[in-house]
C-alpha positions as CSV (number, residue, x, y, z in Angstrom):
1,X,-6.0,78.2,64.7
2,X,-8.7,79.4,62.0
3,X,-11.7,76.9,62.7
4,X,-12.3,75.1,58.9
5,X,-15.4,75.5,57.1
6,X,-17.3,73.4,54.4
7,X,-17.1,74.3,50.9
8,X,-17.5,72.2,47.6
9,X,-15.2,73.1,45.2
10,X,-14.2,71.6,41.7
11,X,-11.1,71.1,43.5
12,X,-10.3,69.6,44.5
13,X,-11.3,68.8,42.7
14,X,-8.9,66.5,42.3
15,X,-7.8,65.7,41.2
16,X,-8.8,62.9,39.7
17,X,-6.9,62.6,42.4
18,X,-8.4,64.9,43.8
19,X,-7.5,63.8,47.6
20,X,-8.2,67.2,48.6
21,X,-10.5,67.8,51.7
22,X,-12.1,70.3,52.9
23,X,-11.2,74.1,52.3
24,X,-10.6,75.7,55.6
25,X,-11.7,79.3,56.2
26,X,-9.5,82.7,54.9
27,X,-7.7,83.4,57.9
28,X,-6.6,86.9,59.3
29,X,-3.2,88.9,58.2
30,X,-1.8,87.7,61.7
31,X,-2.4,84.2,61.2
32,X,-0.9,84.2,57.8
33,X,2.3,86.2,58.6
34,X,2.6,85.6,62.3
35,X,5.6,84.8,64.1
36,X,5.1,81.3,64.3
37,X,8.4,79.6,63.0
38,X,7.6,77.6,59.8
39,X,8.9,76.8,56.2
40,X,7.5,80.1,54.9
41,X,9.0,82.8,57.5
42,X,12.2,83.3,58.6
43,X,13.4,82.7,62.3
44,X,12.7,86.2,63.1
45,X,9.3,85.8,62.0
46,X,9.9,87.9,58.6
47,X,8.6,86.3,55.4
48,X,11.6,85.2,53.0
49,X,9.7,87.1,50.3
50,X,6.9,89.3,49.7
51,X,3.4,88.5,50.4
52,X,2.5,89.0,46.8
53,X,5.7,87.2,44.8
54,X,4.9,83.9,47.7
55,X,1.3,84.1,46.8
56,X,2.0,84.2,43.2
57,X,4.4,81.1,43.5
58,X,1.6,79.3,45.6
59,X,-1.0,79.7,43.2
60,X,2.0,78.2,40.7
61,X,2.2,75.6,42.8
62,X,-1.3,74.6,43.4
63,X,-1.8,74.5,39.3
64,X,1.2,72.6,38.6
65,X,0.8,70.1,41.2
66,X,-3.4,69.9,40.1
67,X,-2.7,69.7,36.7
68,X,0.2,67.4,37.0
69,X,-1.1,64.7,38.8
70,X,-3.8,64.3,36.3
71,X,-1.0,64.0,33.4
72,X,0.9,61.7,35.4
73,X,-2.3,59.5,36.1
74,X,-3.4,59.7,32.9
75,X,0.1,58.7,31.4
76,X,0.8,55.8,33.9
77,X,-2.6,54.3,33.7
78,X,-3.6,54.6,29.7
79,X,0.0,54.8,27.9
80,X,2.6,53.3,30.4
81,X,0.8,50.6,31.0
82,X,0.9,50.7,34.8
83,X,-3.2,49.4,34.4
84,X,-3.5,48.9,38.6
85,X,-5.8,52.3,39.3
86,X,-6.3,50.9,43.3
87,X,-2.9,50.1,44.2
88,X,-1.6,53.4,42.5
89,X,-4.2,55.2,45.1
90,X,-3.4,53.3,47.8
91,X,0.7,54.5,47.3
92,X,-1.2,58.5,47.1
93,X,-2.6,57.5,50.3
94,X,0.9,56.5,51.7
95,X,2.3,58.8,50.2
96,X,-0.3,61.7,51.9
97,X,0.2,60.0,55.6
98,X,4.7,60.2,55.3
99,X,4.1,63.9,53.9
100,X,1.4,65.1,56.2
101,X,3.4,63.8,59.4
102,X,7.0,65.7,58.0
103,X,4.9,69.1,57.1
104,X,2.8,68.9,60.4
105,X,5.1,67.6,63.1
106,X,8.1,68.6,61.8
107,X,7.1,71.9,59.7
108,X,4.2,72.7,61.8
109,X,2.1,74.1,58.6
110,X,-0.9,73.9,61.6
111,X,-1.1,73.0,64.6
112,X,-1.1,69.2,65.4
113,X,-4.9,68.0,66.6
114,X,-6.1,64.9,68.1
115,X,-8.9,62.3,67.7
116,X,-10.8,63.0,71.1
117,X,-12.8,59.9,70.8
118,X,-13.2,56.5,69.5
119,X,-16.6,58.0,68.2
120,X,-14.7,60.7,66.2
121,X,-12.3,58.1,64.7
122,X,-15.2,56.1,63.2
123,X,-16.8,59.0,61.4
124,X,-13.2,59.8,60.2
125,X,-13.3,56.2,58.9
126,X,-16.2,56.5,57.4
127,X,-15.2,59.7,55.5
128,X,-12.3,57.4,54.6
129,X,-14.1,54.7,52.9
130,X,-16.1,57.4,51.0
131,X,-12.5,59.5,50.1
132,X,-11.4,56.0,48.8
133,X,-14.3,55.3,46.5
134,X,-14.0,58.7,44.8
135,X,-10.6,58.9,44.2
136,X,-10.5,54.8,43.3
137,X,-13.5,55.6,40.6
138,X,-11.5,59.1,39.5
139,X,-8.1,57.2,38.8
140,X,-10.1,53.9,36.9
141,X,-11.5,56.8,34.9
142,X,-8.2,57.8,33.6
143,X,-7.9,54.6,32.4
144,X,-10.5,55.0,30.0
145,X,-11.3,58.5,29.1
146,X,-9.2,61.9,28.1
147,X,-8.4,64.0,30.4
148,X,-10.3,67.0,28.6
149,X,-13.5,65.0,28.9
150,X,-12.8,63.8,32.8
151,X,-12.3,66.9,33.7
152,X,-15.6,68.5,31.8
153,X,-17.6,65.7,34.2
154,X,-16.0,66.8,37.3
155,X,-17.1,70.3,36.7
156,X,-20.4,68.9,37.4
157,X,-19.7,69.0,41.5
158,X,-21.6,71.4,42.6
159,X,-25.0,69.8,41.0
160,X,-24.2,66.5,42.8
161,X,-23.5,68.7,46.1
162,X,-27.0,70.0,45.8
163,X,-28.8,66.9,45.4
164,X,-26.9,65.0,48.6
165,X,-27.7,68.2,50.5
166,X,-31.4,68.1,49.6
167,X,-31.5,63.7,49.9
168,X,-29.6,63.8,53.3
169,X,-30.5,67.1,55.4
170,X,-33.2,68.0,53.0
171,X,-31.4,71.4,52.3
172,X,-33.4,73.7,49.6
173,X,-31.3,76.4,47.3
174,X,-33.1,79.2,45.9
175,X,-34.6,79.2,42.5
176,X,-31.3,80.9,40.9
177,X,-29.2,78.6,42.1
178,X,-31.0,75.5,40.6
179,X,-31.2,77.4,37.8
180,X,-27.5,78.0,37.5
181,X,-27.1,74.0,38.0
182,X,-29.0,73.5,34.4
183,X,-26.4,74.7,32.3
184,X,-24.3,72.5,34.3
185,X,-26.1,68.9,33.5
186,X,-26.8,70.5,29.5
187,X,-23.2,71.3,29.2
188,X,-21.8,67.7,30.0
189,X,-24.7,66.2,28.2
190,X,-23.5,68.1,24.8
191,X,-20.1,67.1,26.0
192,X,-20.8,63.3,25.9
193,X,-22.6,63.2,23.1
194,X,-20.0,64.4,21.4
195,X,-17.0,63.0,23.0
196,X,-14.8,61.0,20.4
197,X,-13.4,58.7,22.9
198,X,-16.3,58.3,25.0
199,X,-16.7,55.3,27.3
200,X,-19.4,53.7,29.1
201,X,-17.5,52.3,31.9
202,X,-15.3,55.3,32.2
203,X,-18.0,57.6,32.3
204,X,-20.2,55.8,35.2
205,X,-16.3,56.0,37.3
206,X,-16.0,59.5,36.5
207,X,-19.6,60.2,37.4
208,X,-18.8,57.9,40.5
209,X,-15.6,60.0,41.3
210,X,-17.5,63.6,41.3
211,X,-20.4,61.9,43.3
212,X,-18.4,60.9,46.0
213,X,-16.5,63.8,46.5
214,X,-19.9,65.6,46.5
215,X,-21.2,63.0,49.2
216,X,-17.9,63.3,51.3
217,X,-18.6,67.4,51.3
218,X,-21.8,67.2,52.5
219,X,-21.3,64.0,55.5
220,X,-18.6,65.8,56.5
221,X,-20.5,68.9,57.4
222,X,-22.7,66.6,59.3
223,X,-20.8,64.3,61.2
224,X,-17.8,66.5,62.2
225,X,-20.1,69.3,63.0
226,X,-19.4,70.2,66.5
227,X,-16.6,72.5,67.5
228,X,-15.0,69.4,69.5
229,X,-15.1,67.2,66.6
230,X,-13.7,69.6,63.6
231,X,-10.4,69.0,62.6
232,X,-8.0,71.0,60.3
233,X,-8.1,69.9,56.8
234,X,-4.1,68.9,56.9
235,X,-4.9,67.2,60.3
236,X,-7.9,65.5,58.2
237,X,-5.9,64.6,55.7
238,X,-3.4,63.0,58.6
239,X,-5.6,60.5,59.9
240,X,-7.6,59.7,56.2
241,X,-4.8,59.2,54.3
242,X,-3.6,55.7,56.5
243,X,-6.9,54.6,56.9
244,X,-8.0,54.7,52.8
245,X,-4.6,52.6,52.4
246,X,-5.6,49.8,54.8
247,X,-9.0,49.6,53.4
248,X,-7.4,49.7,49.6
249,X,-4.9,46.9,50.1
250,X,-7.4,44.3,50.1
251,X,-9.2,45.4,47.3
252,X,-6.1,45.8,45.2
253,X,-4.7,42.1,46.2
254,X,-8.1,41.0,45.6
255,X,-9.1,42.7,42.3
256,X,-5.7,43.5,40.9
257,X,-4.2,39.9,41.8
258,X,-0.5,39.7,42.8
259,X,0.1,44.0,42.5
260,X,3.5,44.1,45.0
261,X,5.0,41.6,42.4
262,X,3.7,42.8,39.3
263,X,5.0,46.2,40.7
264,X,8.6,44.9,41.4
265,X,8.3,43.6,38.0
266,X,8.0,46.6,35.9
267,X,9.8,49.0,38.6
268,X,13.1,46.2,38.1
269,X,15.4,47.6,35.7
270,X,13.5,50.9,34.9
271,X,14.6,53.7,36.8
272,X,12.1,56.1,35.0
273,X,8.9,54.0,36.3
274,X,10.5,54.8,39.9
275,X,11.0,58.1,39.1
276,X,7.2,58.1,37.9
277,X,6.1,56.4,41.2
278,X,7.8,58.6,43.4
279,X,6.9,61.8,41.5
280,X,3.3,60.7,41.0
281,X,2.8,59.8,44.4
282,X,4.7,63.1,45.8
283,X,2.6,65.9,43.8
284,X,-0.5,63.9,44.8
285,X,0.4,65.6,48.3
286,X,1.0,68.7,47.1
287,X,-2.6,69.1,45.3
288,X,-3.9,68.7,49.4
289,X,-1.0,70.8,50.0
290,X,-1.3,74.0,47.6
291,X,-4.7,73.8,48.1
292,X,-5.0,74.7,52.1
293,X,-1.7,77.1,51.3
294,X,-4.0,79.3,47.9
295,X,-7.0,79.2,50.6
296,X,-4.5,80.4,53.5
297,X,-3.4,83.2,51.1
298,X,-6.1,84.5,49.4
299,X,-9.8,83.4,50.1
300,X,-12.1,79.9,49.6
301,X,-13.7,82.4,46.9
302,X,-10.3,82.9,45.3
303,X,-9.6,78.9,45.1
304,X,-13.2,78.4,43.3
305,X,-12.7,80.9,40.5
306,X,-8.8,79.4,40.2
307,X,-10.5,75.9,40.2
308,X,-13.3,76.9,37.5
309,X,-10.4,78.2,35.5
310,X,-8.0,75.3,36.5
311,X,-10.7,72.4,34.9
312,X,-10.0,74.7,31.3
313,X,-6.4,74.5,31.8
314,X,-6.1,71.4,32.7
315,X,-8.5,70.2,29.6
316,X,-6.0,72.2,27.0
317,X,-3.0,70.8,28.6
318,X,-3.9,67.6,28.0
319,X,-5.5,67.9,24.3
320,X,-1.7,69.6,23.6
321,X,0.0,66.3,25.1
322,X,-2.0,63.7,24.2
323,X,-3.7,64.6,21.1
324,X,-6.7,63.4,22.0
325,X,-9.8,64.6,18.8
326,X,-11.7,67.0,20.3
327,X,-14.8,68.1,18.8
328,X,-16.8,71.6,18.4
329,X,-19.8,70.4,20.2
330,X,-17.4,68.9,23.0
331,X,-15.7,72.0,23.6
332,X,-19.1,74.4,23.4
333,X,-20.5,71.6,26.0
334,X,-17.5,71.9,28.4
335,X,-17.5,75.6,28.4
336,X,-21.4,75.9,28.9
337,X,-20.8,73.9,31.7
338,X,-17.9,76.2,33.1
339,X,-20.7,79.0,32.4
340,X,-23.1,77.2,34.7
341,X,-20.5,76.3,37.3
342,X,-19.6,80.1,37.9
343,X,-23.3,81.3,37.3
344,X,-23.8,78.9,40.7
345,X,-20.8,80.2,42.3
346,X,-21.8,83.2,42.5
347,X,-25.8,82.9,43.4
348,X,-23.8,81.0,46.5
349,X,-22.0,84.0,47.3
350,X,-25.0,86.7,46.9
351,X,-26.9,84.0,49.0
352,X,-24.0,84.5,52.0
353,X,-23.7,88.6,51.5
354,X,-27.4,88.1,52.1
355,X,-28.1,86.4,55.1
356,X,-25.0,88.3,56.5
């Protein structure tokens, strides 16, 4: 198995519900095709299809299933009336633990890993509690703001990435990478000044949401740094996922009052609210899914320019949906943002040809 590697990407962003983790490492022509039985070869080891047409349909994938769980999130939360952002995560979070078990044990997408020691169990809970207070913040958010707009803040990753670097292990970047963060922080700036439907609280849980996932990135790289202690980002994903349910129940019983019967409530009678449930809760696997499978297939490089693109996407998608008023100034201030977040992408990447 390919050790993983850290890398902060718009990713996962998620998406909102963005429960992505980390983006392991590109691995080798034999580890992508290799005669390991799984979901993607045949018995004989052959792939069903072409390396290029399964590619293609995985990069599908990991775009619908992105896009689509912010649409879904966005409809449940603002114009369903489903209004319980914490307990919605918590069923993503059940949802990620049942899926993870069937495509690991069962499908054997990776090989299955362990937690070696109680020690390594509490920093995974403590990646936990961060995961649950980004993705919490990033489905409240939907609540209140477009999707176009939520997803012009989250662009704004890598800038938080640098500062918790530089707070934390005191980390400097070179001059041209700080400078390509400036267009990032001007861009949303225009963007919120201009935002029709801007709101306060919205925007501090959006700002929240890219935060935390920018915090998670970087205490991940420290506390699971040692080749005993690095796990798989599926395997990750394994032991997270049940761990950020458990510590969301209480807050949903305790913020969102009697959720299970308020639930039961809506879900009696409507079959297309289940349907939304399950479906919702479903592609919010597949965004952790698609996202280790483009990265498998291609390269962590390949996934950051898809993401950059995939914020732009996903911004139109919604405006075409919703209707949401968009304005000149908010969609010069998204796309200078874009501009900065693929002007820093790739001082990242001269910095890495260099020291290599």
């Amino acid at each position: 198995m390919v050790e993983a590697q850290s890398w902060t990407t718009r990713r996962s962003s998620n998406p909102r519900l963005e429960t992505t983790v980390d983006i392991p490492s590109t691995p080798t022509g034999e580890h992508r095709y290799g005669t390991t039985t799984n979901i993607f070869t045949s018995i004989s080891g052959i792939p069903f299809v072409s390396p290029a047409i399964l590619t293609a349909l995985i990069i599908a994938s990991w775009y619908f299933s992105n896009i689509g769980v912010l649409l879904l999130n966005k409809y449940l939360l603002s114009f369903y009336g489903y209004k319980f952002p914490i307990f919605l995560t918590m069923l993503h979070m059940i949802s990620c633990t049942f899926y993870s078990l069937i495509a690991i044990r069962w499908f054997q997408i990776v090989q299955f890993q362990q937690i070696s020691s109680r020690k390594q169990f509490m920093k995974i809970f403590a990646l936990s509690v961060i995961f649950c207070f980004s993705v919490v913040c990033g489905n409240t958010s939907l609540r209140y703001l477009p999707v176009s707009f939520n997803q012009a803040i989250g662009a704004t990753t890598p800038f938080f990435t640098a500062v918790f670097a530089f707070l934390i292990t005191c980390k400097h970047e070179s001059l041209e990478v700080y400078l390509a963060l400036m267009p990032v922080v001007f861009g949303i700036v225009l963007a919120s000044n201009s935002e029709p439907l801007f709101h306060l609280f919205g925007f501090l849980m959006c700002v929240g949401s890219t935060a935390g996932r920018a915090l998670k990135s970087v205490v991940q790289g420290l506390l699971l740094s040692s080749d005993s202690e690095k796990l798989h980002s599926m395997n990750l994903l394994l032991y997270m996922a049940p761990m950020a349910a458990m510590i969301l129940l209480p807050f949903s019983l305790y913020i969102e009052g009697n959720v299970f019967s308020k639930t039961v409530d809506k879900v009696s009678g409507d079959s297309f609210m289940v349907a939304l449930l399950i479906g919702n809760a479903t592609v919010a696997y597949l965004v952790n899914l698609t996202n280790f499978l483009v990265t498998k297939h291609t390269s962590a490089l390949t996934l950051q320019v898809l993401g950059n693109a995939k914020a732009a996407v996903a911004a139109v998608v919604s405006v075409l949906i919703f209707k949401n008023p968009v304005t000149v100034m908010g969609i010069s201030g998204f796309a200078v943002t874009i501009m900065g977040v693929v002007l820093y992408s790739e001082a990242k990447r001269r910095l890495k040809v260099t020291a290599h």
